[in-house]
C-alpha positions in Angstrom: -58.4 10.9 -29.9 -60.5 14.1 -29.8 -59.8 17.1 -32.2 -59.5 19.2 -28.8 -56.5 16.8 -27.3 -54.9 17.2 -30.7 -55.0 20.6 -30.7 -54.0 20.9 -27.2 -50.2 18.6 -27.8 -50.1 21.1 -31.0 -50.3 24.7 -28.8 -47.9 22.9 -26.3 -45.8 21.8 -28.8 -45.5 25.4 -30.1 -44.8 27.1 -26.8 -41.9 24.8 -26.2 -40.5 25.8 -29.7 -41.3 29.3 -29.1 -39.8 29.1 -25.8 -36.3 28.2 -27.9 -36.0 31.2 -30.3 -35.4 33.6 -27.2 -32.5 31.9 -26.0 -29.0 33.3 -26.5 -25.8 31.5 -26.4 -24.1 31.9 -23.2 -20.6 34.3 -22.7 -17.5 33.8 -20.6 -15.8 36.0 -19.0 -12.2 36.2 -20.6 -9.6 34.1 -19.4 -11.6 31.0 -17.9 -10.7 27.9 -19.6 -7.2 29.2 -18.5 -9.1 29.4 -14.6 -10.7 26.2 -15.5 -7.6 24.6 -16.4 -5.9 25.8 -13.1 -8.2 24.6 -10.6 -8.8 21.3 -12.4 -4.6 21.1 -12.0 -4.7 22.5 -8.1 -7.5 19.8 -7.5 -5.2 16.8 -8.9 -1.8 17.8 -7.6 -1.0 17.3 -3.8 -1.3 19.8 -1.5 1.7 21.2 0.7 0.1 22.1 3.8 1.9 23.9 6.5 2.3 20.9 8.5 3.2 18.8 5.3 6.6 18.1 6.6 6.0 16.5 10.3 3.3 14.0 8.4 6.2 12.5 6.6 8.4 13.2 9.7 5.7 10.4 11.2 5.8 8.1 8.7 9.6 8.3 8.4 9.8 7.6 12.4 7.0 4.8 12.2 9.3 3.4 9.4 12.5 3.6 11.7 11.0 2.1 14.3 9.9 -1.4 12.7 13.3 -1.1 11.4 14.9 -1.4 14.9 12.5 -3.6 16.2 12.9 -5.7 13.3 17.0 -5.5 13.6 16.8 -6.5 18.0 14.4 -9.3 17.3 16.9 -10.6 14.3 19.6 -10.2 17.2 18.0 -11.9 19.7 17.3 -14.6 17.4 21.1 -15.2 16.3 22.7 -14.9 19.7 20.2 -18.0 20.7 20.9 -19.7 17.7 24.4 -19.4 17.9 23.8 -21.0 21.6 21.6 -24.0 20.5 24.3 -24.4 17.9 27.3 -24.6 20.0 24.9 -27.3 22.1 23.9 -28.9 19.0 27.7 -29.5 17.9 28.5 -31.0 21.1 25.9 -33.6 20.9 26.4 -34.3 17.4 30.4 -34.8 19.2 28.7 -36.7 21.7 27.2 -39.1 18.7 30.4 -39.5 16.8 32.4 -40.5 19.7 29.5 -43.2 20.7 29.4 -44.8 17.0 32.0 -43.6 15.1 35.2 -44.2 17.7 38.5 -45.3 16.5 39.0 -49.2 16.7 41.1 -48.7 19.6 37.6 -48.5 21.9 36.9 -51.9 20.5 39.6 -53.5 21.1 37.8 -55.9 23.8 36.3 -57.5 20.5 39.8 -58.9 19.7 40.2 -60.9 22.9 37.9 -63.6 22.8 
């Protein structure tokens, strides 16, 4: 390198440094880590708008209403079942009575 590039990084290198003595360390006003503090908490905590109330009103309603649809469709489903299931018994009655009479029904296998 050249003596003038050397001493061109030096005088650069002492402005920056020069540059740092005038600096002073910088003042808050009083009271504002306890500001700071405040809106750091108002940012994290929820808000209760105005209108807060008929948001959950909404959700609550939404909520109610899958309930009741949920309960009619579990009603619907048992008063069919219990249908089928009235049907089902008297086949499986049906079935009994085919195979499993009483002897009596057989009694034309004792005549021969």
């Amino acid at each position: 390198m050249s003596m003038k590039n050397e001493n061109n990084i030096e005088n650069k290198i002492s402005q920056a440094l020069n540059s740092i003595e005038g600096i002073e360390s910088a003042e808050v006003k009083p009271f504002f880590y306890t500001r700071l503090q405040a809106k750091m908490e108002n940012e994290i905590a929820p808000s209760y708008g105005r209108f807060s109330i008929l948001a959950n009103l909404k959700l609550s309603l939404a909520m109610l209403a899958v309930i009741m649809v949920f309960n009619l469709t579990s009603l619907v489903f048992l008063t069919s079942s219990q249908d089928t299931s009235s049907t089902a018994t008297s086949a499986l009655d049906e079935f009994s009575e085919e195979y499993f009479s009483s002897p009596n029904n057989y009694d034309y296998l004792n005549e021969y």
